[in-house]
N, C-alpha and C positions, 0 to 999 in steps of 0.2 A: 504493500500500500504506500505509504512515503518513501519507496526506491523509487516511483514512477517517475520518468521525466521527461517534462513539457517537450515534445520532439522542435516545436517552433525556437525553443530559446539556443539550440542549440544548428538551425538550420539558415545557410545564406537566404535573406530575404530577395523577393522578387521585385525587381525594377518595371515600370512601368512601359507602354512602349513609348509615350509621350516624353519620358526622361532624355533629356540632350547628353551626349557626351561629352564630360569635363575634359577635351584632348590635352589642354595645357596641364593641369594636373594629374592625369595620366602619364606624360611624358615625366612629370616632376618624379611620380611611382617609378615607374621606366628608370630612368636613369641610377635610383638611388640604391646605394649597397647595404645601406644601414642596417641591422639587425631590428630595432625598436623605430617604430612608425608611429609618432601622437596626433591623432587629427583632434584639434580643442577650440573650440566656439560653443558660442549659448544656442540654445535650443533654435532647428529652423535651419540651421548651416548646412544642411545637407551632408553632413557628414557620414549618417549609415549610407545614404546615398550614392554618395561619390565612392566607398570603397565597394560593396556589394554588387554595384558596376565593373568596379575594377576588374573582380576575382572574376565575375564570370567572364573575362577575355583572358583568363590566366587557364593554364594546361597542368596547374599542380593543385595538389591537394590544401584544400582551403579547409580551416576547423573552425567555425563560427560559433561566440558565444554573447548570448545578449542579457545582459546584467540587470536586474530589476532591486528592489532594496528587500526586499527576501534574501537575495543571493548576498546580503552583507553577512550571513552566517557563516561559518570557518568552513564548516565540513560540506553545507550544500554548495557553497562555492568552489571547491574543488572536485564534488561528486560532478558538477555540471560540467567544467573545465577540462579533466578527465574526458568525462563523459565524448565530448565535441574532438577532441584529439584522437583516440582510441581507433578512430576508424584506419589511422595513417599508422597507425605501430602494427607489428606482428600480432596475432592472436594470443599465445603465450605472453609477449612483453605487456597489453593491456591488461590481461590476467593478475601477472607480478603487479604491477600498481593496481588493480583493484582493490586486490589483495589486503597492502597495506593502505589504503584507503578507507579499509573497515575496520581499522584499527585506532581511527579515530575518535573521538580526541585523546586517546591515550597515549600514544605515542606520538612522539615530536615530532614536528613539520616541517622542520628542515628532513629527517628520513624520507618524506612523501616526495620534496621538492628536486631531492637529490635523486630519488628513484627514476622518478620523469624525466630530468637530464638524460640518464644514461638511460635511458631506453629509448631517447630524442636523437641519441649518437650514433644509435645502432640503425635507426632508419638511414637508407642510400636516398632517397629522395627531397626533396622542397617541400618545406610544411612552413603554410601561411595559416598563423595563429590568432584571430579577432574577437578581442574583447571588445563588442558595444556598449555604451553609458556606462564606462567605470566608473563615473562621476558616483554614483550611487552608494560606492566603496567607502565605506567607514573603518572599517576594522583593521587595527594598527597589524595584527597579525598577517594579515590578506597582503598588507601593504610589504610586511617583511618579506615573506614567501615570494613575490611577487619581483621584490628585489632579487632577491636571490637565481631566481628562475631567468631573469632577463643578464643577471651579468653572467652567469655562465653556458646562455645558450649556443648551442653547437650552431656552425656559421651556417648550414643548409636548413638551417630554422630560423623565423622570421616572427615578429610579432606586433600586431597593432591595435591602436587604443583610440577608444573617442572618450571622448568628454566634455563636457559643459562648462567646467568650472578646473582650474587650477590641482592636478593628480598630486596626494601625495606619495611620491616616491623619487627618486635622487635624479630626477631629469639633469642638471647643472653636471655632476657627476659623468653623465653617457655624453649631453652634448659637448665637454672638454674633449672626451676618448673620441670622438668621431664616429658613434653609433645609433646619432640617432637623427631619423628623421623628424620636423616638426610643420606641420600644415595648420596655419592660424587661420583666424576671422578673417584678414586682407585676403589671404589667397582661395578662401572658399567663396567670396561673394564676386556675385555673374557680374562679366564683364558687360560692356553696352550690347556688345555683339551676341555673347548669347541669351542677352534680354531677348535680342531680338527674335534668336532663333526658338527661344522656351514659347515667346510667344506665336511663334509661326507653327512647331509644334500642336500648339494648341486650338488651330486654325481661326485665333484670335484677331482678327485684323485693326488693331489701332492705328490710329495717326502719327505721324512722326513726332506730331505735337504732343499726343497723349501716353506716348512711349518715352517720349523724352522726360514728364512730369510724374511718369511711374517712375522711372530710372534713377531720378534724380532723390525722390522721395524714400523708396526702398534702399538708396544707396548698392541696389543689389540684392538683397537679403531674398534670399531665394522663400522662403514663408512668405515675405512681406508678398513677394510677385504672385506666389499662389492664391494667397487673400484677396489681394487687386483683382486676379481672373476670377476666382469665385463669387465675389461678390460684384462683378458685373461692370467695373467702376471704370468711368473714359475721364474721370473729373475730380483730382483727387488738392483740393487744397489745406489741407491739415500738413501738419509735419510728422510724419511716420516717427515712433519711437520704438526703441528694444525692452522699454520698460513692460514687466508683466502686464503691470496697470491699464497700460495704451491696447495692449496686446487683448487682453480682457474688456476693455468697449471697442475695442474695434470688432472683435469677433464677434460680440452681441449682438452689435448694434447696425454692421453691415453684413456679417453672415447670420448669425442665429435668426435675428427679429426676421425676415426673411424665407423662413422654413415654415410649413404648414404646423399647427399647433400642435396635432397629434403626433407628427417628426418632433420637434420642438419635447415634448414630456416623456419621446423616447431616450431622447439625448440626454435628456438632465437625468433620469431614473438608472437608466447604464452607465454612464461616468461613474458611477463607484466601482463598478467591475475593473480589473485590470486586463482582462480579457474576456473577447467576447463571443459567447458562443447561442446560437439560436434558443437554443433547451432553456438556458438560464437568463437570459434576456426576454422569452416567452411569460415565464415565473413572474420577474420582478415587474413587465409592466402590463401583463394582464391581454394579453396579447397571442396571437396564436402564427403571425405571419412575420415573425422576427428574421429569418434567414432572408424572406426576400426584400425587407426596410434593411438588413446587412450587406448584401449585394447590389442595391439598387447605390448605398453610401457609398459601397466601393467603386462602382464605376463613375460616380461623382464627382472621385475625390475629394470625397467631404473629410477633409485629417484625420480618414480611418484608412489601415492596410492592414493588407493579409498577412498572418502569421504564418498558418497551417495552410496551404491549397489545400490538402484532401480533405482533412476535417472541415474547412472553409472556420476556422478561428481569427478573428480579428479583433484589432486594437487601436484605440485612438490615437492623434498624435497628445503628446503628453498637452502642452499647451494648450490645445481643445478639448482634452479630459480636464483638465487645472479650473480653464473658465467654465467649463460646463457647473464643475463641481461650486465653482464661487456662486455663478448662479441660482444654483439649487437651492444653498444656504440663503439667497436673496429673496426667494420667492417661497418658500414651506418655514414652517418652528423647528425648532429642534422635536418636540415629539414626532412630527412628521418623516425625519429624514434618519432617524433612531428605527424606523418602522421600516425605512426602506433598505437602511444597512442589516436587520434582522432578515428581511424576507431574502435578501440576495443573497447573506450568510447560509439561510438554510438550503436554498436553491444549490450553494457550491455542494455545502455538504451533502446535502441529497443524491446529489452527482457525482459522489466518491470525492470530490475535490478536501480531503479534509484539511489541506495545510493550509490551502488559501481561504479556506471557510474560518479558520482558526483568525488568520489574519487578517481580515475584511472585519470579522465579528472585532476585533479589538481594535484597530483603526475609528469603529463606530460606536464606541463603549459599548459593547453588547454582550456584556462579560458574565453573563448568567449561562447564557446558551456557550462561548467559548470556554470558560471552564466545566462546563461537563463534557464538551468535548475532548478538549484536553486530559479528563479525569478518565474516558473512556479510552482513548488511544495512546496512554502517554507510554506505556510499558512496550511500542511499538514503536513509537518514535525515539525514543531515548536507545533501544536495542541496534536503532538502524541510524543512529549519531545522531540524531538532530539535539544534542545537548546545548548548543548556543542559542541554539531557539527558543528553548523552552527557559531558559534563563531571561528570555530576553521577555517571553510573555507574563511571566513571574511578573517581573518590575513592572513590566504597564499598569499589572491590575495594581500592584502598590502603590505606583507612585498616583494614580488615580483613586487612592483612599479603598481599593475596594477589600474587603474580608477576604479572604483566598481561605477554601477547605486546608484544614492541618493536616491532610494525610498530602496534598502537593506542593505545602511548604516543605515539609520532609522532605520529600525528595527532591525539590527545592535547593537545601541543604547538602544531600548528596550529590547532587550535578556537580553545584559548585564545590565542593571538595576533590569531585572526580574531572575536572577542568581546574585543575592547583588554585583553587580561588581560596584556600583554605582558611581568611581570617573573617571573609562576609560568611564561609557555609558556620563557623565558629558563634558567629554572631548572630547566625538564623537560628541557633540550636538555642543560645540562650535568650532570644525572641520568642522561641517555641516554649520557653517554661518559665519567662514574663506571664506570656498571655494565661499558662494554666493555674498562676496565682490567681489571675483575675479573674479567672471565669472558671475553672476545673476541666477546662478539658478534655484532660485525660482519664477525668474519673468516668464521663462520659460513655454508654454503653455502645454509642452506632461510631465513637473514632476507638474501638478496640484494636481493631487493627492496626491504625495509624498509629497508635502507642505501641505495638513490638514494635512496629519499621523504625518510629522515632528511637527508640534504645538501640538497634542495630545499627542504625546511621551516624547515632550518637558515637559507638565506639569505632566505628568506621573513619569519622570527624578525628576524634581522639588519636588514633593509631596513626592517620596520615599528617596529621598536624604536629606530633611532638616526639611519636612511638611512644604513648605511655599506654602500655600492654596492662598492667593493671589495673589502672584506672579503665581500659577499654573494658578489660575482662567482667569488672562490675559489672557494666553495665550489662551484657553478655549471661550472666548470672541472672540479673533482674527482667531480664527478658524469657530467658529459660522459665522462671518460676511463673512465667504469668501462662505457662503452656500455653502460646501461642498456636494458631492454626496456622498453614503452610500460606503466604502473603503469594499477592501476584507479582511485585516486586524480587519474588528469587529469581525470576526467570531473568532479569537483568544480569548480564555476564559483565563483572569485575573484574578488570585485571588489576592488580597491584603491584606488577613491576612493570614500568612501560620504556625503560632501556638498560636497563643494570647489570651485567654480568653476572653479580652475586648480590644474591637477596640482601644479605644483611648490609650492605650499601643503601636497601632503599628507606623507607621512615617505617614501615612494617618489621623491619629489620634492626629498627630503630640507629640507623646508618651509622653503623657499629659499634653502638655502643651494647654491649652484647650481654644480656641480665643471666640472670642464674637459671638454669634448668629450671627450677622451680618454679624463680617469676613468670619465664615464658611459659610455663606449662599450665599455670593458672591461668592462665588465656588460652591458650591453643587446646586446653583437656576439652573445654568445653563444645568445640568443633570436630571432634573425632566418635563422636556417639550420640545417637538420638538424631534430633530434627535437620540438624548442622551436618551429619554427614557428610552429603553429597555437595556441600557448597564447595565454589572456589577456593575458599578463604582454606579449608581442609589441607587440600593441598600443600597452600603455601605453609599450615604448621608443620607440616613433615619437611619442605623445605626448605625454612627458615634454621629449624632445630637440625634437619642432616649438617648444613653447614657451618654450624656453631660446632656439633661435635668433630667436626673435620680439624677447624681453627684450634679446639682445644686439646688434639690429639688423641682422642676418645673412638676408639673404632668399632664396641662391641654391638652398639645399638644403630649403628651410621648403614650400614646396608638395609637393612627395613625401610627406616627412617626415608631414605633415597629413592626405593623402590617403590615406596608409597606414594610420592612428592610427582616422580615420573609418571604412574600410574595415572594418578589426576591432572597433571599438564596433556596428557593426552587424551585423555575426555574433554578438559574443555578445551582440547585443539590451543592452547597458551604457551605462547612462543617465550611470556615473559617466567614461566615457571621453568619449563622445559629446557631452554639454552643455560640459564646458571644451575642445572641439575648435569648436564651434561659433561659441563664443566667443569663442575667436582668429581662428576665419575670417573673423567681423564687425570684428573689430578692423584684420585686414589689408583693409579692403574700406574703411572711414575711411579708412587713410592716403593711400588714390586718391580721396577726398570720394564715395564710392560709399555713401552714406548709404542711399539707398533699395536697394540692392543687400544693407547690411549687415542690416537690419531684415528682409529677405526672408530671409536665413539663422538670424533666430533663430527666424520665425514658421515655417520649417520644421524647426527643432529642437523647438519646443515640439509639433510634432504628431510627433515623432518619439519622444517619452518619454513617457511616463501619471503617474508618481509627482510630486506635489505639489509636494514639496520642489524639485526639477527645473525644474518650470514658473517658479516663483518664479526661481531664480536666474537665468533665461534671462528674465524677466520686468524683472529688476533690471538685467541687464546692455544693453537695450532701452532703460530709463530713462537710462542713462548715457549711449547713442548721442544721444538726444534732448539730455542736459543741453550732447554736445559740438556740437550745430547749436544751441545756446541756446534751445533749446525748451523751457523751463521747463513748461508747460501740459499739453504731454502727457508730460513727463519725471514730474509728479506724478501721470498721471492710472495711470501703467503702475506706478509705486510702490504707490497706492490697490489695485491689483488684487493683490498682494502675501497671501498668506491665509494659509497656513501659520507661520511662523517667522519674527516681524520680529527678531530678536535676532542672528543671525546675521551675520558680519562683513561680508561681502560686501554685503550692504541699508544695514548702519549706513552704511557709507564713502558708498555712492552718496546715501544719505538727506545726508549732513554736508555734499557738494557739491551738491547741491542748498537747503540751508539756507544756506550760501555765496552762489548767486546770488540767492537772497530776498533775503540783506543780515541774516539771523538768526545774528550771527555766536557769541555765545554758546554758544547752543542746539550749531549746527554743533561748537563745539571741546570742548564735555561728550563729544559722539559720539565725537570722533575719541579725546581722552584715555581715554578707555572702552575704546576698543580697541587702542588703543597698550598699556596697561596691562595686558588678557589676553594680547596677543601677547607681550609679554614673560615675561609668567608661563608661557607655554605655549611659550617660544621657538621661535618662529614669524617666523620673519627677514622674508620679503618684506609680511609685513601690517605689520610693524615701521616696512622704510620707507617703505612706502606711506600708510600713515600720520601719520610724523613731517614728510614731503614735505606733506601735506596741512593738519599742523598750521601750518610755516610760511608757507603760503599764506593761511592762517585770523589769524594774527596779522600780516601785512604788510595784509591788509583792517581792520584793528585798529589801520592806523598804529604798530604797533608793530614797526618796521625792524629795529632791533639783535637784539631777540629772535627773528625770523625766523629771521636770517639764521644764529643758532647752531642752530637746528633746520633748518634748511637744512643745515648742518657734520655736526651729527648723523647725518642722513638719506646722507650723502656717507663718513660714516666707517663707515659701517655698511654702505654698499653696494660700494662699491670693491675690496674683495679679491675679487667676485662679478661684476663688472665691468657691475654694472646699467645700462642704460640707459632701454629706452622707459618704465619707471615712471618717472623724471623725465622722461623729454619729452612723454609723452601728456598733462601737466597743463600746457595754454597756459600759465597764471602762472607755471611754473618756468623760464621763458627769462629774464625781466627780473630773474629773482632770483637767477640762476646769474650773470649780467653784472653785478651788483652784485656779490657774492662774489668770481669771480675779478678785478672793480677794486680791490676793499676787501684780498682776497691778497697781489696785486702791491704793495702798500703797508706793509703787512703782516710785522713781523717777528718775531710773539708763534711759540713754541715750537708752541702749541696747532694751528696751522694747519696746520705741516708734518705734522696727523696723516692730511690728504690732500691727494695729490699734484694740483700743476696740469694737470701732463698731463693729466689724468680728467676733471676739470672742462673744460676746452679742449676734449677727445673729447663729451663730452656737448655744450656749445655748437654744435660744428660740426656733430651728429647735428642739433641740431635744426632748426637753419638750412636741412636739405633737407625742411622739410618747411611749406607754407605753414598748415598750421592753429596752429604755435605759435608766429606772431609775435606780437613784444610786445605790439603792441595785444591782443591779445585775454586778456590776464590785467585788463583794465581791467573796472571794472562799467558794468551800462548806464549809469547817471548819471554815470560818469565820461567813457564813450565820447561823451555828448552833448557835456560841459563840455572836453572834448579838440576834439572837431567845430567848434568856436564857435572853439578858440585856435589851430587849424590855420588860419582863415580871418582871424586876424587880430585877433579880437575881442578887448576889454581886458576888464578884470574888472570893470567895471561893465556893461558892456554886456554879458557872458553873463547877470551876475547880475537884469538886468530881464527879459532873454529867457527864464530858466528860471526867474524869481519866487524868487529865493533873495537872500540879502546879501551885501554884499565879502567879511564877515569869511567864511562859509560858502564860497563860491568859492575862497579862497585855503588854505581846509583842504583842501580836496578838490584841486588845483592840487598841493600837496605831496605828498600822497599817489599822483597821478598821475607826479611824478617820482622817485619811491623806486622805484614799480614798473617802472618805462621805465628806470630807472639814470643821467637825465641829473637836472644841477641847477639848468639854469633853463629859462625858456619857450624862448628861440633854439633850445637844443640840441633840446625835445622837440619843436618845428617841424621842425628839420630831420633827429631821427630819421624821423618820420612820412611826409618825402620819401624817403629811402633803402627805406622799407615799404615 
């Protein structure tokens, strides 16, 4: 039902045969290489005109989209947009983007924006791209994406814009680079010559005299000429203006007053429609021969055209819908034109129309009949994205004073949580139990329902707002006890991680800061039996808890735990559970050196999910497997395949270890302090010590020991109440830097140190000792590992120095740096660590 889509909004319009050909501005088309085309004047310029023209003397694929202020919503905006392009991609490539297209608004929109690129790149042919009236465009978001999409469009794709009014998006920006075309007011308004010829056209025959005093008056303005013919006029002494105003008595007063009365109370009663079709035009004006008062307008050209030829769907032009509607207001009450926005509302919705009956009804305050619409189809609309909408009809009815049922402020509440709005859904929730002070709502027997959802939404709010699992858990508890019957709201599919590698990154996860089994369990017990089963959220406590027990070194329950987590990522087909469970499975398959085992679990995750963003992270985390067998080679080659989103945390970190074993140590620690410094801003704990771990590994290859080892401190005081583990041991080089640390402790009687305990550091050392890939050797670099090979066997420093073509003085630099990281201080000792290895 709300997948449908208007075929008209998406199909080149049809030219008249009276339309003259703009040749000078076609040649301007013709000539120009530009990637971005803005044609921008006020209403009347001819602007859909002059392109829709164009395209059809063009022999390439044209994707036409016509923008209404409905389409300012995020997701219907791009389902249309899509939509209109799809035809020019492969079958498969439109597929992959639909794909993640249904994944919104959960996952981020640069993933969508980047998808479309590359599958724009893979087309061999010309794809001409037309947004009509993006004027329409509000949404800062629309406008980002939109950025995005035009500076990196592939050069055999093309894209163009009308407008009314001033776009925003970084025009100054394109017209510096030499990408953009721009077609003003001046060069859209008819020259004298084809006044003349619009009007020969028209087999108008005025006088040189009365052509020269239309000319002069319209200045051109192609509406203005078409008003002049319509309205019959050889005698025109007023001064033509662009103001609405003039625009609005002029059309009264020379075309409307003009039209038979019963034409006349058609025009005023359909000017609320945005589209017109015979059925629902019959309905509001009581009428039975609407198709043929629609066809008789069209061939008029009365400022109606066709949308749909087959359906025969047509539309006013705006300005004649505008004045119609001023009109109306001029001539009935407000009860009067309340009755007519009602009857057209039902007319839509009677006729399956139910998005635009939604939106008609609230445009006319008719907010009785749109919220039970609403209340009837929201579990359908909200399932198939339309979450910006529904947020958006929320506020009308409030900001209009009007009462909104508590069971769709609730979920209300949930949109905007589930679109990171997280401090207005925060403030709906404590709106929602204001109001049950003052009136008891909730005690209420007919909102029973709406008070489970309200307590699940509640710790829904909770959990993505701060990750407080116990406080959600309450609620959770309080919900359970009210034995709640099954809501129509389950059927709503949640995801709770919508790009994160590993769960406990995300605020469900409470972004790592990692609570006690217990704590977490007093929340997640409560999803593993009874009602809760079968939900999303299930899943993720298997999870969330497999990969705490992974971090915490805890193996005996971590396969269940895993297999349950996978189980339910596959049910509900959830890319965001599925990929960081996969992810840990490859990791537990390392610490058995099952390399080729763990690579075979990503390469069947990645055929297990479609969305882009996905592929990549399961892509990155490939690269990592590679970087820990030192396989540099394909560790960049699986980086390189990387397409969507290199910016994101999880690429940066593996890219910096990877610039790490190149020996790019710079480069490497820009990356890591880059993300160290978002995660902080974003407090984001375990990217923090992942991180600052990774910084002191980057600065002990830096020879710089002392500084290491306080970002090592760092990294330790920050992890320790969370009682982190395999993030310090899965990096080989944190064993010889942890055996530096606690020798340098033991010595050690600065205040500073005791801000982490020995025990910790001792527990981390003896974790890692059981595991043969992080012995000390293996934090050495290859040229170290060689220059160690030569002093294991004996050799002095001359004689490696001739063997690997280097100098004493060079030998004995690298020599020291080999024993910082080993933790001994002279050759004896690092010979006879090497035997103990």
């Amino acid at each position: 039902m709300p997948n449908i889509l208007v075929a008209s909004k998406t199909t080149v319009p049809q030219t008249g045969k009276q339309i003259i050909e703009r040749e000078r501005l076609n040649a301007i088309l013709l000539q120009s290489t530009a990637k971005l085309i803005v044609v921008q004047a006020p209403a009347g310029y001819g602007k859909t005109t002059l392109l829709s023209s164009w395209f059809q003397q063009l022999e390439t694929t044209v994707a036409w989209y016509t923008v209404d202020q409905t389409d300012n919503d995020l997701n219907r905006y791009w389902k249309y947009l899509i939509h209109a392009i799809g035809h020019s991609l492969q079958p498969e490539a439109a597929s992959r983007i639909d794909s993640i297209l249904h994944a919104q608004p959960q996952l981020p929109l640069e993933f969508l924006v980047d998808s479309l690129l590359y599958e724009l790149s893979l087309s061999t042919k010309k794809i001409h791209i037309m947004i009509d009236d993006y004027h329409h465009i509000h949404n800062v978001a629309i406008h980002q994406a939109m950025t995005r999409l035009i500076d990196f469009l592939p050069e055999h794709c093309f894209i163009y814009l009308t407008s009314r009014s001033t776009i925003s998006l970084p025009i100054a920006k394109w017209r510096l680079n030499h990408c953009l075309l721009e077609i003003g007011l001046e060069q859209l308004l008819f020259t004298y010559e084809e006044t003349i010829k619009f009007y020969k056209n028209l087999n108008n025959k005025l006088d040189v005299k009365a052509l020269q005093r239309v000319f002069e008056i319209t200045e051109g303005w192609p509406t203005g000429l078409q008003l002049t013919n319509l309205a019959g006029f050889h005698n025109i002494d007023k001064e033509f203006r662009e103001s609405n105003l003039y625009v609005f008595q002029y059309l009264m007063s020379e075309v409307f007053s003009k039209l038979a009365p019963p034409l006349q109370i058609f025009l005023l009663y359909t000017s609320l429609l945005e589209q017109l079709t015979a059925d629902t035009c019959n309905v509001l004006t009581n009428r039975t021969d609407a198709q043929v008062v629609l066809l008789e307008l069209d061939q008029q050209g009365l400022f109606i055209s066709r949308v749909e030829a087959k359906e025969q769907v047509f539309r006013y032009h705006n300005l004649f819908r505008e004045a119609l509607r001023q009109e109306l207001s001029n001539r009935f009450t407000q009860q009067d034109i309340l009755y007519l926005y009602e009857k057209a509302a039902v007319a839509l919705y009677n006729n399956g129309n139910f998005l635009s009956a939604i939106e008609l009804a609230l445009s006319g305050n008719v907010f009785t009949y749109a919220e039970q619409w609403i209340q009837e189809h929201l579990v359908t609309f909200l399932s198939c994205g339309h979450s910006t909408s529904y947020v958006k009809w929320i506020d009308t009815f409030l900001s209009n004073g009007y009462e909104v049922h508590p069971e769709l402020m609730v979920m209300y509440a949930y949109t905007l949580a589930a679109l990171h709005n997280l401090e207005d859904a925060y403030r709906t929730i404590l709106d929602l139990e204001q109001k049950h002070r003052s009136n008891q709502w909730m005690n209420k027997s007919e909102y029973a329902s709406a008070v489970d959802d309200f307590l699940g939404v509640k710790a829904y709010v909770f959990v993505m707002k701060n990750g407080d699992l116990s406080q959600a858990g309450e609620y959770i508890r309080q919900r359970l006890e009210r034995n709640p019957v099954r809501s129509k709201w389950d059927a709503i599919f949640i995801q709770y991680n919508q790009s994160e590698p590993m769960l406990f990154r995300t605020n469900i996860g409470s972004r790592g800061k990692l609570l006690s089994d217990e704590q977490a369990m007093s929340y997640f017990a409560k999803f593993r039996t009874g009602k809760f089963k079968n939900l999303s959220m299930t899943g993720y406590s298997y999870g969330v808890r497999a990969e705490k027990l992974y971090e915490w070194n805890q193996f005996a329950e971590l396969s269940t735990e895993l297999e349950e987590a996978i189980r339910s990522g596959h049910q509900f087909q959830d890319a965001g559970l599925l990929v960081p469970m996969y992810i840990l499975k490859s990791k537990i398959a390392v610490l058995e050196e099952q390399y080729i085992v763990a690579q075979g679990v990503l390469d069947h995750a990645i055929e297990a999910v479609n969305e882009r963003h996905w592929i990549d992270s399961i892509r990155v985390m490939k690269a990592l497997l590679f970087l820990r067998e030192d396989n540099v080679v394909q560790a960049e080659q699986e980086l390189a395949k990387v397409k969507v989103d290199k910016d994101f945390t999880f690429y940066l970190l593996v890219k910096a270890r990877y610039l790490l074993m190149e020996g790019h140590l710079l480069a490497a620690q820009q990356l890591i302090i880059q993300v160290q410094s978002e995660a902080q801003q974003q407090e984001q704990l375990s990217t923090r010590i992942e991180a600052t771990i990774l910084l002191a590994i980057c600065l002990v290859e830096q020879g710089q020991a002392d500084e290491a080892l306080e970002k090592l401190h760092q990294a330790l005081k920050l992890a320790e109440p969370y009682q982190y583990i395999r993030t310090f041991i899965d990096e080989p080089q944190t064993y010889a830097l942890l055996k530096k640390y606690a020798a340098i402790r033991k010595q050690s009687s600065k205040k500073e140190c005791r801000e982490v305990s020995m025990s910790y550091v001792e527990h981390l050392l003896q974790c890692a000792q059981k595991y043969k890939q992080i012995s000390p050797l293996a934090s050495l670099t290859t040229r170290e590992q060689e220059i160690f090979t030569l002093l294991s066997k004996g050799a002095s420093n001359k004689e490696i120095a001739e063997q690997l073509f280097l100098s004493e003085g060079t030998v004995r630099v690298y020599l020291s740096g080999i024993y910082s990281k080993l933790g001994v201080k002279n050759r004896a000792q690092a010979i006879l660590l090497n035997t103990l290895v």
